[in-house]
C-alpha positions as CSV (number, residue, x, y, z in Angstrom):
1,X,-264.7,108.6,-84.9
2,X,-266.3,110.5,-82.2
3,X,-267.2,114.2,-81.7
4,X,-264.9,114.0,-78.9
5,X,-262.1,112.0,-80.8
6,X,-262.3,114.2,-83.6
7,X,-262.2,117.2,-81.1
8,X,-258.7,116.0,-79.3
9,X,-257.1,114.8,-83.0
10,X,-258.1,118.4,-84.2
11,X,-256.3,119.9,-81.3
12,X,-253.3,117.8,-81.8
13,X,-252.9,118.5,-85.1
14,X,-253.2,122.5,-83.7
15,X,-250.6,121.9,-81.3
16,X,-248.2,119.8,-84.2
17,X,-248.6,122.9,-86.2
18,X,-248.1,125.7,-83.2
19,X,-244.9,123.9,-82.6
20,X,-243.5,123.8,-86.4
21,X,-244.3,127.4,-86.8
22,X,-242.9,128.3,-83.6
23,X,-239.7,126.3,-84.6
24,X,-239.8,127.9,-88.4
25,X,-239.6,131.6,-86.5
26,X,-237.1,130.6,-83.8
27,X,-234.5,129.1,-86.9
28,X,-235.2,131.8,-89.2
29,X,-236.4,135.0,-87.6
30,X,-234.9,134.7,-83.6
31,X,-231.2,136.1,-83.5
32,X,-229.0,133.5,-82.5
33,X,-226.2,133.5,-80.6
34,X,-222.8,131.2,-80.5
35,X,-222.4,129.0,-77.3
36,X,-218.8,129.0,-77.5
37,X,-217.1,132.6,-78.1
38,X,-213.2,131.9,-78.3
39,X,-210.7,135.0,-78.7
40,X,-206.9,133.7,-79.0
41,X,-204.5,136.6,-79.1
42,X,-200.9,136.2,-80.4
43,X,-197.7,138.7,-80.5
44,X,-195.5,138.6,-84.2
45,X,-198.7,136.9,-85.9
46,X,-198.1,138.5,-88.7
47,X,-197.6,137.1,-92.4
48,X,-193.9,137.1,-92.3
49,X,-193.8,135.0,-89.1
50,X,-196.7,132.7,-90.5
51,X,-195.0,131.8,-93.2
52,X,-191.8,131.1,-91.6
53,X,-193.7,129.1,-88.5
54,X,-195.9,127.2,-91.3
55,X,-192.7,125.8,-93.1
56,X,-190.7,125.2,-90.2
57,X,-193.4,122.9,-88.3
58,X,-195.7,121.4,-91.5
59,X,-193.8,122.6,-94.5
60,X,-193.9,124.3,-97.2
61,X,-197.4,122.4,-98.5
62,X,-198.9,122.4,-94.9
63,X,-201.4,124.1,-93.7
64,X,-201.8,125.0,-90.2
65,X,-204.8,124.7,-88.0
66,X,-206.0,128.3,-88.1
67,X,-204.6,128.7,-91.3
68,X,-207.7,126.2,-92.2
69,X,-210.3,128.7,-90.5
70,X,-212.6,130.2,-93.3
71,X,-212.5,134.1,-92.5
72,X,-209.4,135.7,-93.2
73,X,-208.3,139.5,-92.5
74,X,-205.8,142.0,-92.1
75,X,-205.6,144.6,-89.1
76,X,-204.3,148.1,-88.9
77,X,-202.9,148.7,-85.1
78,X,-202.4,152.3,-84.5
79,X,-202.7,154.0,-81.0
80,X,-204.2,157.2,-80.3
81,X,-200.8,158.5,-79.9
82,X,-198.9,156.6,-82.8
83,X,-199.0,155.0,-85.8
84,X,-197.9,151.3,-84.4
85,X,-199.4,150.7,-80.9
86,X,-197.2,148.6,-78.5
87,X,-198.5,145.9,-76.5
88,X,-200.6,147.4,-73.7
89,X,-202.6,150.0,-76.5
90,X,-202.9,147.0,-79.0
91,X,-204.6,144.7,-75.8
92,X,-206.8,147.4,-74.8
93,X,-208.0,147.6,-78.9
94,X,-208.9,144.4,-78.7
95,X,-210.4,143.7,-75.4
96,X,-212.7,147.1,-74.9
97,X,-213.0,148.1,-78.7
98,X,-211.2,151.4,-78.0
99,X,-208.1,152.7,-79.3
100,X,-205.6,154.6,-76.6
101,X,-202.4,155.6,-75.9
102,X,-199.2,153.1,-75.6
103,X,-199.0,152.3,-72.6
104,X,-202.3,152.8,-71.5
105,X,-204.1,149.2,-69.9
106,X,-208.0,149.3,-70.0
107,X,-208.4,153.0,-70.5
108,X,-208.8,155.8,-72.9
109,X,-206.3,158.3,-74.0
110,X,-208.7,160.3,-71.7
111,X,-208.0,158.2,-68.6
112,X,-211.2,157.1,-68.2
113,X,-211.8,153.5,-67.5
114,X,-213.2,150.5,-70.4
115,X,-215.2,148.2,-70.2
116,X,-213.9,144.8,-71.9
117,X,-215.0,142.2,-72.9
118,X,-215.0,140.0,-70.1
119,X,-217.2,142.3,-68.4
120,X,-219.8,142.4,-71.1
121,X,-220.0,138.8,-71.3
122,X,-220.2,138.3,-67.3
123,X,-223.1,141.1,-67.6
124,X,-225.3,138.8,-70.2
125,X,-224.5,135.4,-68.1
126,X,-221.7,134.0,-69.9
127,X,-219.3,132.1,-68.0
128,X,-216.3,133.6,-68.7
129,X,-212.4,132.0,-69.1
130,X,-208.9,134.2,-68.5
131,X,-205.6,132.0,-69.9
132,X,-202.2,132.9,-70.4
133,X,-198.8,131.4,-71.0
134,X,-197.5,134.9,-69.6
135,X,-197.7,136.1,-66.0
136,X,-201.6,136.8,-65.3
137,X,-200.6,140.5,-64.1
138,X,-198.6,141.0,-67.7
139,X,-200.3,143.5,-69.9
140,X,-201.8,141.6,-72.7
141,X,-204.4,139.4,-69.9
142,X,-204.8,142.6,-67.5
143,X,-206.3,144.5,-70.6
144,X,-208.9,142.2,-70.1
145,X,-209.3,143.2,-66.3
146,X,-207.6,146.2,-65.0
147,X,-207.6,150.0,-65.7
148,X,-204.0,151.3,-65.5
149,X,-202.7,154.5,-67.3
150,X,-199.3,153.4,-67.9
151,X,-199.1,149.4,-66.9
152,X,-197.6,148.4,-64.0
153,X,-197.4,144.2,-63.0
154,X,-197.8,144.5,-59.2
155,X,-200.7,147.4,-60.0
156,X,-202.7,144.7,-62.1
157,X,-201.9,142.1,-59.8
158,X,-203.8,144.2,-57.0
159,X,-206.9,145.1,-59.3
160,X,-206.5,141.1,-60.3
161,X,-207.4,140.0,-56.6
162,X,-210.5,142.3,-56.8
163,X,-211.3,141.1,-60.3
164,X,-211.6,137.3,-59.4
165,X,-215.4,137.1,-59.1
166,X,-216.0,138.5,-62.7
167,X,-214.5,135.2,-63.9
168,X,-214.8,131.5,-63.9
169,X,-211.2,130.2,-65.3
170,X,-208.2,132.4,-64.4
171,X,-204.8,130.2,-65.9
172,X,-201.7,131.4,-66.1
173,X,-198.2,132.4,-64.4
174,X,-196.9,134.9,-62.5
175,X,-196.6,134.1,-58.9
176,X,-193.7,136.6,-57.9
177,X,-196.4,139.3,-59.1
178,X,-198.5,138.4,-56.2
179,X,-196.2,137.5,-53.7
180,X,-194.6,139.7,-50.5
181,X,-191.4,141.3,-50.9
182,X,-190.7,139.1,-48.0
183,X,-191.0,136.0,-50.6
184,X,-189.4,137.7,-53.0
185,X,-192.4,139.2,-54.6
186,X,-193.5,142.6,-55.3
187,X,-196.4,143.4,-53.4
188,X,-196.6,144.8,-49.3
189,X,-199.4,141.7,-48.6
190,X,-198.6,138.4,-50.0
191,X,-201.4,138.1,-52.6
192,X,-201.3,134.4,-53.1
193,X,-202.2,133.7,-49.6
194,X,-205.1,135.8,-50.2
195,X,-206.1,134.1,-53.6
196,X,-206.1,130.8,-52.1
197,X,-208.0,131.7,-48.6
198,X,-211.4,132.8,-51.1
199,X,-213.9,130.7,-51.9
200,X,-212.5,128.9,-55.1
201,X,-210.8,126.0,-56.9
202,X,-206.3,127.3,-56.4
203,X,-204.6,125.4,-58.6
204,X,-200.3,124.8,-58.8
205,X,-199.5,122.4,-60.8
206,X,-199.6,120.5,-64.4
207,X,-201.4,117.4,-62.6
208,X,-203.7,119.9,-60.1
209,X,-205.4,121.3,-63.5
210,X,-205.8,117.6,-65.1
211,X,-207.1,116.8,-62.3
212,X,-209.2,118.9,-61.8
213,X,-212.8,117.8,-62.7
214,X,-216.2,119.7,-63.3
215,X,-219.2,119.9,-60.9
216,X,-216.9,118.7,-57.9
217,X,-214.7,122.0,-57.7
218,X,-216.4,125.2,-56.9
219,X,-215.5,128.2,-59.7
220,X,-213.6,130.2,-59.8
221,X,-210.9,128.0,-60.7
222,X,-208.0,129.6,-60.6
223,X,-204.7,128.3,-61.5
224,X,-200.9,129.8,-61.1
225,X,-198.3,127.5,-62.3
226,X,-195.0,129.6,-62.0
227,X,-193.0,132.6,-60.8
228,X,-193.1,134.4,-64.2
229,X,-194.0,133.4,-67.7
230,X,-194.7,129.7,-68.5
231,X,-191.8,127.3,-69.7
232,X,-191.0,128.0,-73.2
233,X,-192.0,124.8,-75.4
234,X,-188.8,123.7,-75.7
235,X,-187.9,123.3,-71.8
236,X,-188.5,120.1,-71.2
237,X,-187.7,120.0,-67.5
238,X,-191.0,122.0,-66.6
239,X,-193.4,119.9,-68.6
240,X,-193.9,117.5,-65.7
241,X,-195.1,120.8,-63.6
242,X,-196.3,123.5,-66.0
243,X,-199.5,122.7,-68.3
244,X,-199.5,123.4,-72.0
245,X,-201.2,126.4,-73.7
246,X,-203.5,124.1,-75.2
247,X,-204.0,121.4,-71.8
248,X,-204.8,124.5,-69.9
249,X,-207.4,125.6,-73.3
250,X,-208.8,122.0,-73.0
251,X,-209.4,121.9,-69.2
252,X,-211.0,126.0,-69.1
253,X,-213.1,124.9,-72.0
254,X,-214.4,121.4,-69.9
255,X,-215.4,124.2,-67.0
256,X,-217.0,126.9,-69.0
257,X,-219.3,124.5,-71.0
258,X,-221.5,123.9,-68.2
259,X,-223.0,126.7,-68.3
260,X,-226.2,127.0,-70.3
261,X,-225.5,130.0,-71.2
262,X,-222.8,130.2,-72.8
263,X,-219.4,131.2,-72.1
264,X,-216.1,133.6,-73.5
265,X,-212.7,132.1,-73.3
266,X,-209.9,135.3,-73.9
267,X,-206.3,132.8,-74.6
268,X,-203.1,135.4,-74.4
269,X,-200.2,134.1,-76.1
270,X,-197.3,136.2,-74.9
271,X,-194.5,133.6,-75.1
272,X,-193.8,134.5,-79.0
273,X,-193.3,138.3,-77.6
274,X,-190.8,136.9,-74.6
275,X,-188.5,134.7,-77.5
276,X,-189.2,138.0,-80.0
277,X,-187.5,140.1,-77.8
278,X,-184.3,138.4,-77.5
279,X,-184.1,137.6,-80.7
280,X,-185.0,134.1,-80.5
281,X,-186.2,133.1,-83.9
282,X,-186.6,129.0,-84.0
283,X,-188.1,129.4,-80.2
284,X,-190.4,132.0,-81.3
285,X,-191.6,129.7,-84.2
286,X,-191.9,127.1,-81.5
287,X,-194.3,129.3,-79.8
288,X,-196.5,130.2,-82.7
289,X,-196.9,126.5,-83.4
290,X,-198.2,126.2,-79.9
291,X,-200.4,128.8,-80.1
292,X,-201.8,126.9,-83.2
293,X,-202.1,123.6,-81.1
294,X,-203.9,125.8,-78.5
295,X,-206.2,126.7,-81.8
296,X,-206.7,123.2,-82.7
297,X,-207.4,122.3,-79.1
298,X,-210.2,125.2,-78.8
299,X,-212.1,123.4,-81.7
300,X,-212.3,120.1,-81.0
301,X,-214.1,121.3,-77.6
302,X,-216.0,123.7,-78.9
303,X,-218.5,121.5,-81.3
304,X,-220.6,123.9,-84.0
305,X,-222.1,126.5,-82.0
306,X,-218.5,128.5,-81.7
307,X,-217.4,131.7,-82.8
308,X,-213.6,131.4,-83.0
309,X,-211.1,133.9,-83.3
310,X,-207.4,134.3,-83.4
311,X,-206.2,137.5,-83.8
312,X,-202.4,139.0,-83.8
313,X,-201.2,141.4,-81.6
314,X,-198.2,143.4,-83.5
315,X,-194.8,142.2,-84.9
316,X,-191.6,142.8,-82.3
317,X,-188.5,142.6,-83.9
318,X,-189.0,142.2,-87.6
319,X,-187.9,138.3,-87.9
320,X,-187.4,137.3,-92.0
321,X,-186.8,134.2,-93.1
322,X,-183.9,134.7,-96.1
323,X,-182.9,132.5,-98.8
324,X,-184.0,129.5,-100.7
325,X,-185.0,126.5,-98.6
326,X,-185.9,123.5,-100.4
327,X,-189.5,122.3,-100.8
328,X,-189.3,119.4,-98.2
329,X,-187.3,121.5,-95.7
330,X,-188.8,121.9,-92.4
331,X,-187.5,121.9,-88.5
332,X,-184.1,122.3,-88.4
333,X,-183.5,122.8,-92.1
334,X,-185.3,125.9,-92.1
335,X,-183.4,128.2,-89.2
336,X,-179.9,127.1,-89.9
337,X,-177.9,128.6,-92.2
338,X,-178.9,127.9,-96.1
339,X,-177.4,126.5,-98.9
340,X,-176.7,130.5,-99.9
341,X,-174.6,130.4,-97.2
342,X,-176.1,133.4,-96.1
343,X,-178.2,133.3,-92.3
344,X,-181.8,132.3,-92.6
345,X,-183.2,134.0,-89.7
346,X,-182.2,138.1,-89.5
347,X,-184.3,140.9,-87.3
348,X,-184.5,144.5,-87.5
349,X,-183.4,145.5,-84.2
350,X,-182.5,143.5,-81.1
351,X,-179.5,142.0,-79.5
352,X,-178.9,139.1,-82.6
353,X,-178.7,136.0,-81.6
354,X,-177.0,135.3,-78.2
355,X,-177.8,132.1,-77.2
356,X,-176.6,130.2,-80.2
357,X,-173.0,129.4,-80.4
358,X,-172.7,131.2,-83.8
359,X,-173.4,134.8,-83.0
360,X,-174.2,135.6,-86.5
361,X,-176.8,133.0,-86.9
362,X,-179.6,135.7,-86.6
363,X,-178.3,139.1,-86.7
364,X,-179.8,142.3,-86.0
365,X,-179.9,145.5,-88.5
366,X,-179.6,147.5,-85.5
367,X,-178.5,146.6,-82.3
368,X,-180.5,147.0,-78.9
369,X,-181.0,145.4,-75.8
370,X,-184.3,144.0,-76.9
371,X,-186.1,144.1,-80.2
372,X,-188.8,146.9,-80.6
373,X,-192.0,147.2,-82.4
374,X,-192.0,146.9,-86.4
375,X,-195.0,148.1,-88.5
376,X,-196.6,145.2,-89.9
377,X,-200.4,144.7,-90.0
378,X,-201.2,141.4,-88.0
379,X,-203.5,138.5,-89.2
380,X,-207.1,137.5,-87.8
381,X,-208.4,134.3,-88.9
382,X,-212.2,133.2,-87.5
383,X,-214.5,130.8,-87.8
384,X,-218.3,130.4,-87.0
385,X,-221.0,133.1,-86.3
386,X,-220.0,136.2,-86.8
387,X,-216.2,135.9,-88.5
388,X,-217.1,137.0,-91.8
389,X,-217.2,140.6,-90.5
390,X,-213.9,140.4,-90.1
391,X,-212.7,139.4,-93.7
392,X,-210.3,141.7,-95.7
393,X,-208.9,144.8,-94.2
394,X,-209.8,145.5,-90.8
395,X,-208.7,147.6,-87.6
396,X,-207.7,145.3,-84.5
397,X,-211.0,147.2,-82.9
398,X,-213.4,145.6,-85.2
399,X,-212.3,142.4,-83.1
400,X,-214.2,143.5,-80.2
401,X,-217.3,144.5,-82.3
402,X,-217.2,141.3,-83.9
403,X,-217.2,139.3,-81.0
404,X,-219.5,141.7,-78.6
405,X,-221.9,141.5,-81.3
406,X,-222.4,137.9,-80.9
407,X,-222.6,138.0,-76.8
């Protein structure tokens, strides 16, 4: 060989060698960081409710999707103001990582303004995803974008419009939120009109979002598909115009991948809250079951660089599932009355059932218009980079320092 052979094989094998060590330090020394960070939050997912969702959809030896996730945890919810936080207190815990008073949206028992954890993520060049089978002005999404003392929908539908920009994926309901009072809405300017006249992807419909296809639409893609909440599960005459919890997971996940970056998806389940309320136990269970196809959904997409996390909000109205079901019982066979001839579904406090024509299928302890809060520690399952810090007993703020840690 040749001085100068030898001399370029010798600086080869230098190069061969920088590169291996440089790839031994990036793999073992260089943090790394998720691609996909995925936060689904859930009202009533608590152990009670999992249990009775679990053996009404996949039985009583099933085993639910995020019920298969490898990090398991309790969390405590209290507000700065009480022991059991409602709805707006227990958002703002989990999306800014502070805990303040009920009623309170994106702010501190101090009234001073949060910053969540959309706006971290937008901050380090993550795309970041808003999706909701709720109205998009309803508390548990506007923790995630508006600062309100005591939450108020046509408030965060104001700060929503200004909030756009910040995000790449906004799905949800809630069009009477942005509308006139002339249409029937609750604002002085009709705040669709506006949405639609900015410079993004407006969505209305089931077959607008599955049409809708990356790199030819510009972003923000934003997407209002009814008046209020979404169609519960089981009303079949929307599901030709309102998407899925899951189809609208599938198609925010398709638009946030392209971004090299990285990306945060926040999915607010509020639908098991709206059937909670009234004291709707086998449409509640309905709802958790979709919140688990929406879990399922999020991690097929999301491939191995994820960080997953599905976290419960509180427990409204104290659902239990009585009496002795048998082992293969599941559906049906679960929520009607059981072979003890007792009712299987009862609730602390609400109106009982009123929709069914037995009124005592699912009675209430204590009567009230609509069921209220119960103390019961919600579940947080995860998966990925970053979940084990949320094993064993945790607060619902360690959510948001679990997951900013990882941005």
């Amino acid at each position: 060989m040749s001085k100068k052979g030898r001399n370029r094989f010798l600086a080869f094998c230098c190069l061969v060698a920088f590169g291996a060590l440089g790839f031994l330090y990036y793999s073992n020394w260089v943090v790394q960081k998720p691609f996909a960070i995925v936060l689904v939050i859930s009202d009533n997912l608590t152990p009670s409710t999992l249990t009775a969702a679990r053996v009404y959809g996949v039985g009583s030896d099933g085993r639910l999707a995020m019920e298969r996730l490898p990090h398991l945890g309790l969390l405590s919810t209290y507000a700065a103001d009480f022991a059991l936080s409602d709805t707006a207190a227990s958002s703002t815990a989990l999306a800014t990582g502070r805990k303040t008073n009920n009623g309170s949206v994106g702010m501190n028992a101090d009234k001073q303004a949060l910053t969540t954890l959309a706006e971290h993520a937008c901050l380090v060049g993550r795309s970041v995803g808003l999706v909701t089978n709720t109205s998009l002005a309803d508390i548990g999404p506007a923790a995630f974008y508006a600062k309100i003392e005591r939450h108020d929908r046509a408030e965060a539908a104001l700060q929503f419009v200004d909030a756009i920009s910040r995000f790449d994926v906004l799905l949800g309901g809630g069009a009477v939120d942005f509308r006139s009072e002339a249409r029937g809405g609750k604002q002085n300017d009709d705040l669709v009109e506006r949405i639609a006249a900015k410079k993004i992807t407006f969505l209305r419909n089931k077959k607008d979002l599955l049409s809708a296809t990356p790199y030819e639409m510009p972003a923000p893609l934003v997407g209002i598909f009814a008046d209020d909440a979404l169609a519960f599960s089981d009303e079949v005459a929307t599901a030709a115009s309102q998407p899925t919890l899951a189809e609208m997971v599938a198609q925010a996940m398709k638009y946030l991948q392209t971004n090299r970056r990285g990306y945060l998806l926040i999915v607010d389940a509020g639908l098991p809250r709206y059937a909670a309320s009234n004291n709707q136990g086998e449409r509640m269970l309905r709802e958790l079951l979709q919140v688990d196809s929406a879990v399922s959904t999020a991690l097929s997409y999301a491939g191995d660089s994820v960080l997953l996390v599905v976290a419960g909000r509180g427990n409204l109205g104290g659902l239990r599932r009585n009496g002795y079901p048998f082992r293969k019982d599941k559906g049906m066979a679960v929520v009607g009355k059981s072979v003890q001839e007792i009712p299987s579904l009862t609730w602390s406090t609400g109106p009982g059932n009123n929709t069914a024509a037995d009124a005592t299928a699912e009675p209430s302890a204590f009567k009230l218009p609509a069921a209220t809060g119960v103390l019961e520690d919600p579940l947080v399952f995860a998966t990925g980079m970053g979940g084990e810090k949320l094993n064993g007993m945790r607060d619902n703020t360690d959510v948001f320092r679990a997951i900013y840690s990882e941005l």
